[in-house]
C-alpha positions, 0 to 999 in steps of 0.5 A: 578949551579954557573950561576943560582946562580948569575943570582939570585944574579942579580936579587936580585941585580937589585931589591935592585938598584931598591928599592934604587932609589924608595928612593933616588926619594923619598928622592929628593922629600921631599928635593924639599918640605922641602926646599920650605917650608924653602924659605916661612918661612924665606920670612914669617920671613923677613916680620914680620921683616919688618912691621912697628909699628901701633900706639897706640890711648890712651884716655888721658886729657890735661891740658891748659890755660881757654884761650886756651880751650875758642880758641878751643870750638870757632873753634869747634863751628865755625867747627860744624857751617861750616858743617852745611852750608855744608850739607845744601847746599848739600840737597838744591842742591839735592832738585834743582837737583831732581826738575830740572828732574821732571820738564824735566820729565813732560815737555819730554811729555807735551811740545809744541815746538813754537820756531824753534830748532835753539831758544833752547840753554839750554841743558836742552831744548835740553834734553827736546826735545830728550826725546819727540822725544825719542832719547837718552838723554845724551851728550854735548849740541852739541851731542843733537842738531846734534841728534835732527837735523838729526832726525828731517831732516830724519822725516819730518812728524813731521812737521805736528804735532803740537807738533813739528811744531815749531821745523821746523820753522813753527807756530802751527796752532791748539790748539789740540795736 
C-alpha cells in the first residue's frame, strides 16, 4: 500500500515537472519574442532620433531696390530666351535625327550601289548597305565594313546583281534592278 502510494505520488510528480517545463518553454519563448520585439523598438527609437530636419518652403516677398528687381527680370528674360534656343535646337536635332532614318530607310531598298565598297566611308553608307544586304546594322564603321566585306566575299552572286555589282568593283551593265 505505501508503495502504491508513492509510485502515485511519482506520477503526479512527474506530470507537475512535466506542466512546469510546458511553462518554463513557454516562458522562454515570449522572452525570445519580447525581447526582439524591444531590440526593434529601441533600433526604431534611435532612428526617429537620428532624422534630419526637412526644410520648410514658405511663400514670402522681399523687398529690393527697383534696381535690383530691373537685374533680376533681365537675367529671367535672358534665362527664359536660353531655354528657348535650347529646346529649339533640341527639336531641329530631332527633326534631323528623324529625317536622316528615313532617308537610310528608303535608301536601305532603293540604292543602287556604283561605287566599289572600299569609296563608302560614312557609317551612314555603310548602314545602308548592311540593311540592303540585310545584315545587322549596329556598331562602329569598322564592325559594318568587316561585316559587309565578308558577306560579300561569301556570296558571290551578288556580283551579278545590278544592285550590288558596284560593290565588287564592277560597273552596272543594265539599268533594270
Amino acid at each position: 500500500m505505501e508503495n502504491q502510494k508513492l509510485h502515485i505520488q511519482q506520477g503526479l510528480l512527474e506530470n507537475e515537472v512535466t506542466q512546469l517545463n510546458a511553462q518554463l518553454a513557454a516562458a522562454n519563448s515570449h522572452c525570445t519574442v519580447m525581447q526582439r520585439a524591444v531590440t526593434e523598438a529601441r533600433t526604431e527609437l534611435e532612428n526617429q532620433r537620428k532624422k534630419k530636419w526637412k526644410s520648410v518652403k514658405t511663400k514670402s516677398r522681399f523687398v529690393t531696390h527697383l534696381q535690383m528687381k530691373a537685374l533680376f527680370e533681365a537675367e529671367k528674360a535672358e534665362h527664359l530666351a536660353k531655354e528657348k534656343e535650347e529646346a529649339e535646337k533640341a527639336a531641329q536635332k530631332d527633326a534631323d535625327e528623324a529625317a536622316r532614318v528615313a532617308r537610310i530607310r528608303d535608301e536601305t531598298t532603293t540604292k543602287v550601289f556604283n561605287g566599289s565598297l572600299t569609296s563608302y566611308k560614312r557609317k551612314d553608307d555603310l548602314v545602308i548597305i548592311s540593311g540592303a544586304l540585310e545584315l545587322p546594322t549596329e556598331g562602329k564603321v569598322g564592325d559594318l565594313f568587316t561585316r559587309i566585306k565578308a558577306h560579300l566575299d561569301s556570296n558571290p552572286q551578288l556580283a551579278e546583281s545590278a544592285r550590288f555589282a558596284g560593290l565588287y568593283g564592277r560597273r552596272r551593265t543594265t539599268t533594270n534592278l
